[in-house]
SEPA-585478 format. One record per residue (C-alpha): residue in three letters; x, y, z. Coordinates in steps of 0.25 Angstrom, whole numbers, plus 5000, padded with zeros to 4 digits. Layout:
N
ALAXYZ;...
REM end
This chain:
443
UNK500949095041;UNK499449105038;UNK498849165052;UNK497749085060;UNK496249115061;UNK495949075072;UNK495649205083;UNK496549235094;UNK495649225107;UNK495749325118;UNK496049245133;UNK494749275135;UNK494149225123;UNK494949105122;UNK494349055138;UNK492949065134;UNK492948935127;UNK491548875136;UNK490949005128;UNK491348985115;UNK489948905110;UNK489848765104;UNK489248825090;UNK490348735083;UNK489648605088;UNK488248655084;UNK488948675069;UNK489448525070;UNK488248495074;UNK487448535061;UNK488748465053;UNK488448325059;UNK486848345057;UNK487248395043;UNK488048245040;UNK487048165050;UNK485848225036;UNK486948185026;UNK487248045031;UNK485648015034;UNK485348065018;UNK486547995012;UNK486447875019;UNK484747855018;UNK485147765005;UNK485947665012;UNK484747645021;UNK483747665011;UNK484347584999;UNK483947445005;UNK482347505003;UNK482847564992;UNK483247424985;UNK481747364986;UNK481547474978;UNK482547484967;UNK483147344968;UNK484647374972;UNK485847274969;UNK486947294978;UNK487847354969;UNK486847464966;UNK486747484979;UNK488147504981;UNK487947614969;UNK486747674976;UNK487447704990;UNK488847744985;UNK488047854975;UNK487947954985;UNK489547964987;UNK489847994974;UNK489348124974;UNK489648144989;UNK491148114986;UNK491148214971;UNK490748314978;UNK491748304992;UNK492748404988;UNK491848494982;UNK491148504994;UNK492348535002;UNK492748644991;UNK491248714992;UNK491448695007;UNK492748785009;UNK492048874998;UNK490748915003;UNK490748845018;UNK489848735026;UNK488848855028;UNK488248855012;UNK488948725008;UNK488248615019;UNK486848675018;UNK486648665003;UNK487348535003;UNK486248475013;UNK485148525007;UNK485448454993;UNK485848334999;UNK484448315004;UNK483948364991;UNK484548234985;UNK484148144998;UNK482848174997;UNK482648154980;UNK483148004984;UNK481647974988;UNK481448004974;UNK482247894967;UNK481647804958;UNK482947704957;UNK484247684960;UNK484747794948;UNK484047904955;UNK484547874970;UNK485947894965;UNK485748004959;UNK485348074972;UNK486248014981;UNK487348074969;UNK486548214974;UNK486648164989;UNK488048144988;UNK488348284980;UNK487548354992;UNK488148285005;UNK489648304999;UNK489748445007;UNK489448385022;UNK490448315028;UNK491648425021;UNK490648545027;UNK490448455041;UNK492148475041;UNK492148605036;UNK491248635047;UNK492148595058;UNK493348635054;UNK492748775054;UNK492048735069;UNK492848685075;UNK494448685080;UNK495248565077;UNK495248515091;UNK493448475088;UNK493648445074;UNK493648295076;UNK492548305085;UNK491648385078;UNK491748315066;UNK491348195073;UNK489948255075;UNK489648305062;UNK490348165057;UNK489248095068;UNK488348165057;UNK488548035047;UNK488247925057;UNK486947995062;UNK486448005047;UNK486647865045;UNK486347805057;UNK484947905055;UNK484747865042;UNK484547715045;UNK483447725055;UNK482747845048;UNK483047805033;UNK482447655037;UNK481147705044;UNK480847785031;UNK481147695021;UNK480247595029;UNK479147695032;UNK479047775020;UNK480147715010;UNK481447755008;UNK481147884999;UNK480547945011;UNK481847935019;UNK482548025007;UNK481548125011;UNK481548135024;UNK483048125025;UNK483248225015;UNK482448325021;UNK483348345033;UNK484348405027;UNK483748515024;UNK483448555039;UNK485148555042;UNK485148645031;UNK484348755040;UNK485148735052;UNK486348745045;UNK486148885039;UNK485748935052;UNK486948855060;UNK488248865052;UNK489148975048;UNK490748955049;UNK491048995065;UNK491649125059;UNK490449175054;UNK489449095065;UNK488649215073;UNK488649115085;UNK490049065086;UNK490649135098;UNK492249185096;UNK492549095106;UNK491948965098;UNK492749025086;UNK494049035094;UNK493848895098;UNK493448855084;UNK494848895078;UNK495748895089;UNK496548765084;UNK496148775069;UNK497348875067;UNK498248765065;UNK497948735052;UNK497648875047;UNK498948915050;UNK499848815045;UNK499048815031;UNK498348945032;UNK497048955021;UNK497848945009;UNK496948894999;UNK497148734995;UNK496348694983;UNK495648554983;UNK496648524973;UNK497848534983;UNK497148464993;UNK497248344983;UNK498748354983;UNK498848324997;UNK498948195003;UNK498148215015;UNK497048235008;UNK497148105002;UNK497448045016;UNK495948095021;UNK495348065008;UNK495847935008;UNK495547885021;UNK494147925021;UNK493847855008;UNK494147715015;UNK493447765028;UNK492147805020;UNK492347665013;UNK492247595025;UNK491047675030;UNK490147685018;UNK489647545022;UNK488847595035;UNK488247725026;UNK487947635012;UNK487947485013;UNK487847465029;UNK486147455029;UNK486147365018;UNK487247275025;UNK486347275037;UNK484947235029;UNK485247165019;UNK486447085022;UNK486347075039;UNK484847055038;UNK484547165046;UNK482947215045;UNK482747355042;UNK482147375057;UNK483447305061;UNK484247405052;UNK483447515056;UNK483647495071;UNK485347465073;UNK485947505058;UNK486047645063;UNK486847595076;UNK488347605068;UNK487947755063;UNK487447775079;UNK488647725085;UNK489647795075;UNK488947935080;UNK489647915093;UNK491047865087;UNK491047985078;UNK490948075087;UNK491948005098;UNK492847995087;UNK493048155084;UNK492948155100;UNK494248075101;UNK495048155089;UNK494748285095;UNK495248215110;UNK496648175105;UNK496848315096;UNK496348375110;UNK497348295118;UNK498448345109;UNK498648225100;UNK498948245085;UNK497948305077;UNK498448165066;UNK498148075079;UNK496948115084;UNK496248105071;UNK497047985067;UNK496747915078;UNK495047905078;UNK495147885064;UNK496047775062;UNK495447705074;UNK494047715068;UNK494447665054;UNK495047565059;UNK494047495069;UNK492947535059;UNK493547405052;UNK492847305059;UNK491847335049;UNK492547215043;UNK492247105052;UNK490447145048;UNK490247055038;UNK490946925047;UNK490046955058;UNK488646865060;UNK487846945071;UNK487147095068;UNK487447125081;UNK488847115081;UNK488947165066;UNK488247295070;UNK489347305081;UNK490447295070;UNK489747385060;UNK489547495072;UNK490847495077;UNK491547505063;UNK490547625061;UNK490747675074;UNK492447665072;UNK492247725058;UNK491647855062;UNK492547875074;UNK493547905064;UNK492847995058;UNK492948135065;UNK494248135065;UNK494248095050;UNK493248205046;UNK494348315055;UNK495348305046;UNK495148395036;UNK495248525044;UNK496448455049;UNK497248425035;UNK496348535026;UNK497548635021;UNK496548745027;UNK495148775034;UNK494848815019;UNK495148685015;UNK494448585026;UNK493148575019;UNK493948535006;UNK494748435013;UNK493648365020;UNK493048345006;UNK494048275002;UNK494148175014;UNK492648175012;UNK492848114996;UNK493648015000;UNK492647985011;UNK491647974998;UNK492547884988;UNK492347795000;UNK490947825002;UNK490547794987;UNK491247674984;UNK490947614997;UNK489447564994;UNK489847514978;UNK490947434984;UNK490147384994;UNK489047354984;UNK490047284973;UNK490447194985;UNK489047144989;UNK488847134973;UNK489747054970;UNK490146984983;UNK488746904986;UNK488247024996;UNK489246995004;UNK489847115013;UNK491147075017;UNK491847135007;UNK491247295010;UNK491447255026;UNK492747205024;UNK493147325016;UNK492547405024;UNK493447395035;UNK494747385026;UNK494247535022;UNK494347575036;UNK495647515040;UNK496147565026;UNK495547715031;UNK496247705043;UNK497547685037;UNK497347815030;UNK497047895040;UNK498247835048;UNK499447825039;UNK499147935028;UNK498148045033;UNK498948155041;UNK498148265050;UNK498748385047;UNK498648495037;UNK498948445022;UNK500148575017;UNK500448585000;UNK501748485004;UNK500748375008;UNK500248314994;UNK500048174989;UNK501248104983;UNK501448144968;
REM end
């Protein structure tokens, strides 16, 4: 049987955890500002397209086209990212992939027509692929299992700061100097994480300042899955075979269908089809992104609480994930409802619902990968199915306004049937555990 790597600590050692340092909460730190840049740059179109449409006179339909462009080459390049990720580490990988994504955000203030913005948001989308496979990869190397959840709700926080950020800062930009200039300023930041990060992060093997008893504690429950599987290397190829994989891939497709609408079509619902003014918008659009900061991280708070208390690992994920989806569905009820007021309630707490799941979903690689070798793979695979949903959410959306009057009911409505259908994944098929050879899809 394959031995652990995780130390043995002397009695000594192992007492000294009020000395052991928090260095591992600095590192998720850098993770969530990574994705908070990533979700300001990919979603500073969905803010800026209504400027954008004076401009270059957008139907709806191309619109649709506009706003999904960005995943096609996010999803293409999921797994090859997850592949360059177990190759070459988060260390090289996440730095270059930052700095061109703001290459390609930046040469957006450039465009002359709706040709030339796709074509950078295809370059956009090739660059932002690695980030949320490296945030993963991150703190499966960070952290023991115990934390995961939890940490991966503050670097998942990272998505609803971006976009909640970008509709105040993208807005006043557009307004003050045009929307090209909010290209360029958002782009600009990236290249500032990319500094810190070279000077921040090394894997907690190699990191000078991460004391043995942080190390201890890092690995002191990760053994499990090392020494029922051990680091046999699993090809990308069989992870396709099992059904697992599937499982995860699945249930994040219908997930990401579901909440595309609040990072694509959600600013132009509230201009142009609830009469919202832009100082309006500007002022209350970012309060759903706001408030799902807190549910984020309360969710990844109350996975880690029942692993903690010694529930099962399948029901303390399970449960803030399916509980999340399925309240997000009141998304449903948005286009029956008269009042604002009472509509931006709805749409808060179905975002707010939505991202409590989502710690727990975003742990579950390092708990089903094969291998540690294997977790940055794995989670671009969940992350492509995050995608599919991702791009064809926003033509969808687009067709149905088309060709249905301008009406929304058909995207809410389906909206929420996504997220009960999600649910029903994550509950009936997905199982927490380690996928072996003997688990593979039916042939």
């Amino acid at each position: 049987m394959p031995q652990s790597n995780a130390p043995t600590l002397a009695p000594a050692e192992a007492g000294q955890g009020r000395k052991r340092g928090n260095l591992r909460w600095t590192i998720v730190g850098f993770s969530a500002l990574g994705l908070t840049i990533a979700y300001l740059d990919r979603a500073a179109l969905s803010v800026a397209v209504p400027f954008m449409s004076q401009e270059f006179h957008i139907s709806p339909a191309v619109k649709g086209v506009l706003l999904s462009a960005f995943f096609w080459t996010y999803a293409l390049f999921q797994i090859p990212s997850g592949w360059l990720l177990d190759r070459f580490g988060a260390r090289v990988i996440y730095p270059v992939a930052v700095g061109w994504w703001s290459i390609w955000t930046a040469l957006t203030a450039f465009a002359h027509g709706v040709g030339s913005v796709i074509v950078f948001r295809l370059g956009l989308g090739v660059g932002e692929a690695p980030v949320q496979p490296a945030n993963v990869k991150v703190v499966s190397k960070w952290f023991p299992r115990k934390e995961r959840a939890f940490a991966s709700s503050l670097f998942d926080m990272g998505q609803q700061i971006g976009t909640a950020l970008s509709i105040p800062i993208v807005t006043a930009l557009a307004v003050a100097g045009g929307w090209r200039l909010s290209f360029i300023v958002i782009g600009a930041a990236g290249l500032l994480w990319i500094l810190g990060w070279l000077a921040v992060y090394r894997d907690p093997e190699q990191h000078p300042r991460v004391s043995p008893a942080e190390l201890a504690h890092i690995r002191s429950d990760q053994g499990e899955m090392v020494t029922t599987t051990g680091h046999a290397k699993v090809e990308w190829r069989m992870l396709l075979r099992h059904n697992q994989v599937w499982a995860l891939t699945v249930g994040y497709v219908f997930r990401s269908l579901a909440g595309a609408f609040f990072l694509t079509w959600y600013p132009s619902y509230l201009l142009e089809d609830r009469g919202f003014s832009e100082a309006e918008f500007g002022m209350v659009g970012a309060i759903p992104a706001l408030i799902a900061i807190a549910s984020t991280i309360l969710g990844g708070v109350v996975s880690d609480r029942m692993l903690r208390a010694g529930m099962s690992t399948n029901l303390a994920r399970k449960i803030p994930i399916v509980t999340g989806l399925g309240l997000s569905a009141c998304i449903g009820f948005a286009p029956f409802i008269d009042s604002n007021l009472v509509l931006m309630i709805v749409l808060t707490a179905s975002s707010a619902a939505h991202s409590f799941a989502g710690a727990a979903i975003l742990s579950l690689p390092a708990e089903v990968a094969p291998s540690p070798s294997t977790v940055g793979l794995l989670a671009g695979f969940q992350n492509f199915g995050s995608q599919l949903g991702n791009l064809t959410s926003p033509i969808v959306i687009g067709l149905f306004l088309t060709f249905g009057g301008g009406s929304y009911v058909g995207p809410l409505v389906g909206a929420a049937a996504c997220c009960l259908v999600s649910a029903a994944v994550y509950l009936f098929w997905v199982r927490i555990k380690p996928v072996t050879p003997a688990e593979r899809t039916p042939s």
